[in-house]
SETITOR-520874 format. One line per field, with one value per residue: residue number from 1; residue in one letter; x, y, z of N, C-alpha, C in turn. Coordinates in pm, whole numbers, plus 50000, padded with zeros to 5 digits. Layout:
// SETITOR-520874
nuse: NUM | ...
fike: A | ...
nu: X | ...
nv: Y | ...
nw: Z | ...
cau: X | ...
cav: Y | ...
caw: Z | ...
cu: X | ...
cv: Y | ...
cw: Z | ...
This chain:
// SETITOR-520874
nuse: 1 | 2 | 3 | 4 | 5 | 6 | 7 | 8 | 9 | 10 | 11 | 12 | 13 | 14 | 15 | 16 | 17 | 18 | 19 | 20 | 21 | 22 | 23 | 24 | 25 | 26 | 27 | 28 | 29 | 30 | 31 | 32 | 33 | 34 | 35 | 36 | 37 | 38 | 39 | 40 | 41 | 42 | 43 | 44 | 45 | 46 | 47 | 48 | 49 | 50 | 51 | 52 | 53 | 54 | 55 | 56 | 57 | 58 | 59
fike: X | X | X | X | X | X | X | X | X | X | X | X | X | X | X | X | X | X | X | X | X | X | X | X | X | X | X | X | X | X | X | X | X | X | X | X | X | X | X | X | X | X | X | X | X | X | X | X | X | X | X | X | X | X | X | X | X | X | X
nu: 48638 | 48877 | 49090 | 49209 | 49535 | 49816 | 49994 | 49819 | 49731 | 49545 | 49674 | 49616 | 49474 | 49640 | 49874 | 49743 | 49698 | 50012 | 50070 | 49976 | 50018 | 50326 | 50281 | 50198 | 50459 | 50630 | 50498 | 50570 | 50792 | 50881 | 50675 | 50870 | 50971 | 50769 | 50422 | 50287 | 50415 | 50429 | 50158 | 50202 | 50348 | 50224 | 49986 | 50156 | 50247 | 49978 | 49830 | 50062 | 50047 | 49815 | 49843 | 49986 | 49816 | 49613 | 49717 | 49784 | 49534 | 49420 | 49593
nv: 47926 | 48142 | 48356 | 48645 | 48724 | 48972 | 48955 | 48852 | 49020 | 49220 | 49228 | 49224 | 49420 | 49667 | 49490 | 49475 | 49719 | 49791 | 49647 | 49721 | 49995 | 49919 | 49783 | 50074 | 50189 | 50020 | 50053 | 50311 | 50287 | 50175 | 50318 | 50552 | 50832 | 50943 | 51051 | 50843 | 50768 | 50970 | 50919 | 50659 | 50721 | 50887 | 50683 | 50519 | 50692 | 50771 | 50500 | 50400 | 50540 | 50505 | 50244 | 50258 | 50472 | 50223 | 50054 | 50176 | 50210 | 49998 | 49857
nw: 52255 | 52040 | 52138 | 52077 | 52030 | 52069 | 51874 | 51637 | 51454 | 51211 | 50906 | 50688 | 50527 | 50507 | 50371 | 50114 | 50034 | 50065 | 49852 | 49617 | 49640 | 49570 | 49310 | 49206 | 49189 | 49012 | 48807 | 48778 | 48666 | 48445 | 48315 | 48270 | 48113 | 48039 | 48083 | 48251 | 48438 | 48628 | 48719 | 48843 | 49031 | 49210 | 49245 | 49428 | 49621 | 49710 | 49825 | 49963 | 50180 | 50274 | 50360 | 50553 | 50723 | 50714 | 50886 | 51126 | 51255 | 51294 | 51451
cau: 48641 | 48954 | 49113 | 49280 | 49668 | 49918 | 50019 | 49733 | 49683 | 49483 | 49719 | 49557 | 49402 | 49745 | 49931 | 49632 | 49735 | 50133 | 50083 | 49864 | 50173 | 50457 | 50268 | 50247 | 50610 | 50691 | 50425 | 50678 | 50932 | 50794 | 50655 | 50965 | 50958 | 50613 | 50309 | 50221 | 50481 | 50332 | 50074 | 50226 | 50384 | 50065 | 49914 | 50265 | 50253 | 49873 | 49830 | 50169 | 50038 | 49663 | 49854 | 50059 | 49689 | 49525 | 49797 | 49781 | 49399 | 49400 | 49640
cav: 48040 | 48182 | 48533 | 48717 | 48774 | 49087 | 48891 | 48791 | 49203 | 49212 | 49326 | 49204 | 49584 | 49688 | 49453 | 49536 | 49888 | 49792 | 49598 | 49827 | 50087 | 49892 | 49799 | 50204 | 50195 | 49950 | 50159 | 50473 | 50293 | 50140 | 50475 | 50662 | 50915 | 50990 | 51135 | 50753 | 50786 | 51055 | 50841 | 50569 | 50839 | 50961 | 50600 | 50490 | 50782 | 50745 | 50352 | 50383 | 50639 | 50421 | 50133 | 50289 | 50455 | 50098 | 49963 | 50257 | 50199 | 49836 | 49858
caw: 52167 | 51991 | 52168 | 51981 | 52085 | 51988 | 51760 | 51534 | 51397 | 51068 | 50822 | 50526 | 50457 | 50507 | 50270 | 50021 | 49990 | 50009 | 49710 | 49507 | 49597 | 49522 | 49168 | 49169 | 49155 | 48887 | 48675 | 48764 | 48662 | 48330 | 48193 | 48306 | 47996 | 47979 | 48200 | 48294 | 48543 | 48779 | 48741 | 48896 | 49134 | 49226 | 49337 | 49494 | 49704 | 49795 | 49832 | 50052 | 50248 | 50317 | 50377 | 50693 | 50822 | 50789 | 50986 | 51259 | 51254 | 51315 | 51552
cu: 48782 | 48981 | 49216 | 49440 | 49755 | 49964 | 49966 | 49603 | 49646 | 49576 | 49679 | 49500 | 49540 | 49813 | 49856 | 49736 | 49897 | 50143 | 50067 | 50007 | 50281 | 50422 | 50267 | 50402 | 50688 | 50595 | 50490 | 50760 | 50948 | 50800 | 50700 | 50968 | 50848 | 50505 | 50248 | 50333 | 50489 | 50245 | 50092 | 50298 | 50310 | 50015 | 50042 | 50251 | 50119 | 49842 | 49941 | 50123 | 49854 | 49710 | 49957 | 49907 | 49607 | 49622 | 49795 | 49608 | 49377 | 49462 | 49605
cv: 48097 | 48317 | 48567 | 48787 | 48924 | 49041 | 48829 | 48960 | 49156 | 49286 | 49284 | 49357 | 49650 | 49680 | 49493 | 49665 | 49889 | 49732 | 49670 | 49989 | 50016 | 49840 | 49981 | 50215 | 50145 | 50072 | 50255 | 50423 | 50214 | 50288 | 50608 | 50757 | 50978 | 51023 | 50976 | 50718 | 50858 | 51018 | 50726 | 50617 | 50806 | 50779 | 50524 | 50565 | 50758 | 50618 | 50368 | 50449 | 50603 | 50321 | 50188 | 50344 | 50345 | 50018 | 50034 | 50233 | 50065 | 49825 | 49883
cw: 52168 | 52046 | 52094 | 52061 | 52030 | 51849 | 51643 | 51492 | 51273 | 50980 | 50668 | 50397 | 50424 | 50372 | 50176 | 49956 | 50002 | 49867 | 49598 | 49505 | 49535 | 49318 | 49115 | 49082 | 49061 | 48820 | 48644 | 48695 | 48491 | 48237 | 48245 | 48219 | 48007 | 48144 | 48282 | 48448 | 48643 | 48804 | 48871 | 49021 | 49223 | 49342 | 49421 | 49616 | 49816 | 49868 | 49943 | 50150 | 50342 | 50374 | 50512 | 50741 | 50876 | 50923 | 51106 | 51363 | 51316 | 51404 | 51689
């Protein structure tokens, strides 16, 4: 049976929610002019901000 080392941390939940921010961020940066860009703010900020708890969490 397989033990699990320091080195084999789940960051899949993690990356998840860096991705889902860093598409935030193109969206900001896209519908720079307009209200679709606090939008993209908005889930940049949150998504970035889930994706450092899952990683504290998992840790």
């Amino acid at each position: 049976m397989a033990t699990q080392t320091e080195s084999d941390k789940g960051i899949g939940l993690p990356l998840a929610f860096g991705l889902i921010a860093a598409l935030g961020a193109v969206g900001m940066l896209i519908g720079a002019p307009d209200i679709e860009a606090a939008w993209g703010f908005a889930a940049a900020i949150v998504f970035g901000a889930l994706a450092v708890v899952a990683l504290h969490v998992q840790g």
